[in-house]
Structure formats: C-alpha cells, structure tokens
C-alpha positions in Angstrom: 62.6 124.7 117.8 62.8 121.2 116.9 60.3 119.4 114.9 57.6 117.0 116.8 57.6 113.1 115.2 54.5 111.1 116.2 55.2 107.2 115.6 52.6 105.0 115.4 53.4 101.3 116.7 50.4 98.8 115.5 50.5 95.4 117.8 48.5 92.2 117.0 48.9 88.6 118.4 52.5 88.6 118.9 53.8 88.7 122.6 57.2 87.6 121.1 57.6 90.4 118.9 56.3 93.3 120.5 59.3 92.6 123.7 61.6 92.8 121.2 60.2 95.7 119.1 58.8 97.7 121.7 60.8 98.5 123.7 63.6 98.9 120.8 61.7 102.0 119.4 61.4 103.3 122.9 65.7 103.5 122.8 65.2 105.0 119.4 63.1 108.1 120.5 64.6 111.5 121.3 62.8 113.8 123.3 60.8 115.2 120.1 59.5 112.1 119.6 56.2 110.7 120.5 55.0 107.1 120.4 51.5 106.1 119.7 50.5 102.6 120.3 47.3 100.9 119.0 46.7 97.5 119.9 44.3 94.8 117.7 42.6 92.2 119.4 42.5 90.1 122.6 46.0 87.8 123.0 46.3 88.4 127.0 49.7 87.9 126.3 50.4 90.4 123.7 48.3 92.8 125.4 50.2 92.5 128.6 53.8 92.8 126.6 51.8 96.4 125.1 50.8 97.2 128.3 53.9 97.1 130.6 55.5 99.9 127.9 52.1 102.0 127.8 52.7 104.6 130.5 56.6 105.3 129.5 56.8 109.0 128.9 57.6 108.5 125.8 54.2 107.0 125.0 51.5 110.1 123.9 48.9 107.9 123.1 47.2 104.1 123.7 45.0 102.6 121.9 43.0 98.9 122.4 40.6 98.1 119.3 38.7 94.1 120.6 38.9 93.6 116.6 41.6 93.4 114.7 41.2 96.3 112.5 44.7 95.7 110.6 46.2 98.8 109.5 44.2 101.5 107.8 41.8 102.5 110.8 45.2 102.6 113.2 47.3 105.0 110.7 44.4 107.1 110.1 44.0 107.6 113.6 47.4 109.0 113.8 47.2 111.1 110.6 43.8 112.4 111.9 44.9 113.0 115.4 49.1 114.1 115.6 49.5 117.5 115.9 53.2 117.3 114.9 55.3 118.0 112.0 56.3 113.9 111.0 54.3 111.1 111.1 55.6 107.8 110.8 55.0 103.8 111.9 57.1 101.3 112.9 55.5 97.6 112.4 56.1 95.7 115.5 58.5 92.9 113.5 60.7 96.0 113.2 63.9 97.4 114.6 65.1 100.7 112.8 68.6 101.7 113.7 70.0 104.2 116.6 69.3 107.6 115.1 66.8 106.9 112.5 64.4 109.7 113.4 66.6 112.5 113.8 68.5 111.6 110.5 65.4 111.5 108.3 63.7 114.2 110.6 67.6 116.7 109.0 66.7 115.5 105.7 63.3 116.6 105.8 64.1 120.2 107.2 66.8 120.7 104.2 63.9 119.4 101.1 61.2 120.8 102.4 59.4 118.5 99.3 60.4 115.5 100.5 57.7 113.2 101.0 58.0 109.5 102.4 61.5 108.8 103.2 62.3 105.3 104.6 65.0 103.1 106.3 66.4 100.3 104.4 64.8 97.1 105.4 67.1 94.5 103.2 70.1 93.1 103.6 73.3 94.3 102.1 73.2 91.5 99.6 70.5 92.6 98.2 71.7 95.7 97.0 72.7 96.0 93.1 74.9 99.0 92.2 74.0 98.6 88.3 70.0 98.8 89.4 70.3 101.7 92.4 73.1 103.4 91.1 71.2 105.3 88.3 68.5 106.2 91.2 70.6 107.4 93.7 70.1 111.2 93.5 71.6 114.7 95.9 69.8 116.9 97.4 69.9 120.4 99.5 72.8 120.1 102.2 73.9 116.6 100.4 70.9 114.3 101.8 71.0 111.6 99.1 67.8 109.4 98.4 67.6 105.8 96.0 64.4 107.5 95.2 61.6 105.1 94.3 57.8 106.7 94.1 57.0 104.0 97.3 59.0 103.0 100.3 57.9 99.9 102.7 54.8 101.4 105.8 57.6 100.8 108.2 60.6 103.2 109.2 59.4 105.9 107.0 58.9 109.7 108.3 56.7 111.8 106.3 55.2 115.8 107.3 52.3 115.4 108.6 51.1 118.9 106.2 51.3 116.4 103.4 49.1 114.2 104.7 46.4 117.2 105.5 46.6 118.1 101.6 46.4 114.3 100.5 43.9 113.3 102.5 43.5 109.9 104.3 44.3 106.6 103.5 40.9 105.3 101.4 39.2 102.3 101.7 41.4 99.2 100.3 44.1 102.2 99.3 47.3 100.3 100.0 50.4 102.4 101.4 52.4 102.1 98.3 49.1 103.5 96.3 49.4 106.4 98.8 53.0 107.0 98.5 52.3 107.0 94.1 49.6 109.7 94.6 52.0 111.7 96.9 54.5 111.2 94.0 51.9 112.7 91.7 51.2 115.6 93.5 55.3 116.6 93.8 56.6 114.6 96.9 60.1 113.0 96.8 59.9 109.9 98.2 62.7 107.0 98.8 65.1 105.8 100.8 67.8 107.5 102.9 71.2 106.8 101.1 73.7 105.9 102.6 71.3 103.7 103.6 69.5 103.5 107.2 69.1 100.4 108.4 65.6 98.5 109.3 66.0 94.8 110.8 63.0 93.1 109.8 62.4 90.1 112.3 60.0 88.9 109.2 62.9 88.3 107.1 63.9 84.4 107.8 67.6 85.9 106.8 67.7 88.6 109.6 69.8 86.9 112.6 67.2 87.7 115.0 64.7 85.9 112.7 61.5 84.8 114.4 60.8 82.4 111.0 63.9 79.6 112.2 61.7 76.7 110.5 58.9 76.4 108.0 56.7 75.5 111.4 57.2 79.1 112.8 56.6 80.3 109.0 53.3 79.4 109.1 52.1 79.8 112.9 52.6 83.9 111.5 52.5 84.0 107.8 53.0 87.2 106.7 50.5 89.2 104.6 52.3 89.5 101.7 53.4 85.8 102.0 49.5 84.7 102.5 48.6 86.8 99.5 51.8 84.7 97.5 51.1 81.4 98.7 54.5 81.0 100.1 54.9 78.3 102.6 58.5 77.6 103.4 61.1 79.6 104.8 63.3 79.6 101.7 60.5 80.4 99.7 60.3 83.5 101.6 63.9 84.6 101.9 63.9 84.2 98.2 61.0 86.8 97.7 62.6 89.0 100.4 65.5 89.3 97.6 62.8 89.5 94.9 61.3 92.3 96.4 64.5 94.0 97.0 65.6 93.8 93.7 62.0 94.6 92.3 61.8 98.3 94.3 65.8 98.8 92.6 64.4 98.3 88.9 61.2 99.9 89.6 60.5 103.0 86.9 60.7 106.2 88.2 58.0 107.3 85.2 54.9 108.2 86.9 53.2 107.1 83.8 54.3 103.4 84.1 51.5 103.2 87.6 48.1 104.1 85.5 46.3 103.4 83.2 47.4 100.8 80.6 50.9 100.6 81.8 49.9 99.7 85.0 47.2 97.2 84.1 50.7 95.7 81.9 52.5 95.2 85.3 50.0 93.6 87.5 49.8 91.0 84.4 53.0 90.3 84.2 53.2 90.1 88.1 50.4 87.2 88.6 52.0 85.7 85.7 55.4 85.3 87.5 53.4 83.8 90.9 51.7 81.8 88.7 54.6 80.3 87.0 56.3 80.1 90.7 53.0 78.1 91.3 52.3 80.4 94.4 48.7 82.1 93.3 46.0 81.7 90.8 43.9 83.8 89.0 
C-alpha cells in the first residue's frame, strides 16, 4: 500500500502567486497525495484565487485564518491534524518539479531514517562541486542526498512519526532550528541528489520572476530580505547565490549549532550584513 503525503499550501496577499502556484502543485499530486490549504488574512482577491481550487478532490482540507498568523500556527495544524505517513509544504511562490513527491516519498521508504529531504530551490549556477562534492553521500537502493542538517520549509517531505516524537514547532522555533534538533536526535536530512528542482518565483533570477523591478521588490519584500534590509532586485539575486553557497559550506558537525560555536556564527553573520550595510545591531 502506498504511503499517504499531506501538503500543506499557506496563502497570504498574493492573487498573482497563488494562480500560478496553486494550481501547479495540484498537477504535481498523485492519488496518495493530499493537499491542505490554509489561507491568512482578508485580500478578496487572493481569497477568491484560494477559493476557486478549494473543492478539487485533491484538496483534504481548507482553512481561512481573518489574521495573518504567518507560518507556525498553519504547519502545526497539519503536523497536529494529518493522519498520513509524509508531511510537507509548498510556499505559494513555489513550483516543485513533475514527480517531486513520489521521488522523495521512494527515498524515504528505502532510509527509513531519513528526516527532511528537500527539492533544490537554486539555480544551477549556484552549485559548487569543490563545496557539495564532499557532502554528497549514498544511501540504501542508491538515493543520494547533499546532506546539510537543514533544508529550505518548502518542497521538503518528512514522516509524519518523526514529527509525533519531536514534537511541534515552539514558539519563535524557526524551521531550520527544527530540522537541527531532528539532526540531533538521528534524522538525515538534505537534499535529493541529483537534484530535484524547486522554481522559486521569489528569486528575481527565476524566469518566471514576480520581482522584474526594484518597484515589485518592495510591494512583496520577502522575510528574509525585510530581516536583511535588502531593497533592490540585484541586492537580492546576489543573496539568493549567498545563501546557496552558504547551505554548500555549512558544517555537518552538530557541535558547530550550540553553544559557543553557534553564538561564533550568528557574530560573524551580523557582522557580514553589517559590513554589506543591510542590518544593525
């Protein structure tokens, strides 16, 4: 019997994105797949984009929150809720390849301790032999991972009987700090290798871009870009690469994210922004 995947989807003020997005993960599901749909705050427009996909079979579950609750409540209540074997979420500036599910879904069956496992959400470019090559490791039945202790909370599936012995994601507990504490307790996380490709419509060098000018940049500034004080488009394509490279160096020493090793790298982190004048103490 196959394995059940529930996907959450998480919509906010973006009619443009979601009938791109929306309706792409739709194509993506196979018949064990599930789609869960929870929807933040009041945009009639986005709404009604959410809306017109709500009662597709393929949709288990929809959700309206008034507020915009962000992320945390939204995956908890699929973590809390799925009664499946995957869980995973698709941000709705995201477009995971034909097949993503049921190639991470084999890879899961075969390494039963695999944890996260993610599509690839950079571009080809970005990809440095000399920094992934010594983190590309081979698994049961030849899955291959770039293992890294976090992946991006996008394109990722992960068994849900993890999550029951974790626990949920904690107040201000980011998904990467989640993904580290599964690392802690055994999980193998990374990303599938060859890779599995996720077109991020955030990324200003994806060709279906919604960020064409600085102006569009900042009607939608990402989180991440908010939190970096970016504020043009090349600004941001440059930290797309940045981050790329940054998840290809990362250690794969669990002691390197506590204690004082970790309080090392967050100071060398604000120290770069800083001297990229995008943040402050």
């Amino acid at each position: 019997m196959t394995a059940v995947t529930d996907v959450l989807m998480i919509t906010y003020n973006s009619a443009e994105r979601v009938r791109i997005s929306l309706p792409h993960l739709l194509s993506t599901c196979d018949e064990h797949t599930r789609v869960w749909l929870w929807h933040n705050g009041d945009d009639e427009e986005t709404l009604a984009a959410v809306e017109e996909h709500a009662h597709d079979a393929r949709v288990h579950r929809f959700h309206h929150s008034r507020e915009n609750v962000r992320l945390t409540a939204p995956t908890n209540w699929l973590w809390a809720e799925a009664d499946g074997t995957y869980v995973s979420k698709v941000d709705d500036d995201c477009l995971p390849e034909a097949g993503w599910i049921e190639r991470l879904r084999d890879m899961h069956e075969a390494n039963p301790d695999f944890g996260a496992v993610g599509c690839w959400r950079f571009l080809d470019e970005d990809f440095i032999p000399a920094l992934a090559t010594p983190k590309i490791q081979t698994f049961r039945d030849g899955h291959q991972l770039l293992r890294n202790h976090w992946v991006q909370g996008s394109g990722y599936l992960l068994p849900l009987s993890m999550v029951r012995t974790q626990g949920l994601l904690q107040t201000g507990q980011s998904f990467t700090q989640y993904c580290v504490a599964l690392a802690r307790a055994g999980a193998v996380n990374g990303w599938a290798y060859p890779f599995i490709h996720e077109d991020n419509l955030d990324d200003p060098r994806s060709p279906r871009t919604l960020f064409a000018s600085d102006a569009d940049l900042l009607k939608r500034l990402p989180l991440t870009a908010q939190a970096l004080g970016i504020r043009t488009v090349a600004d941001w394509a440059q930290q797309e690469h940045e981050s790329a490279i940054a998840v290809q160096k990362a250690s794969l020493d669990l002691r390197e994210y506590s204690g004082w090793r970790a309080k090392r790298r967050g100071l060398r982190r604000r120290t770069e922004h800083l001297l990229r004048g995008r943040g402050s103490w």
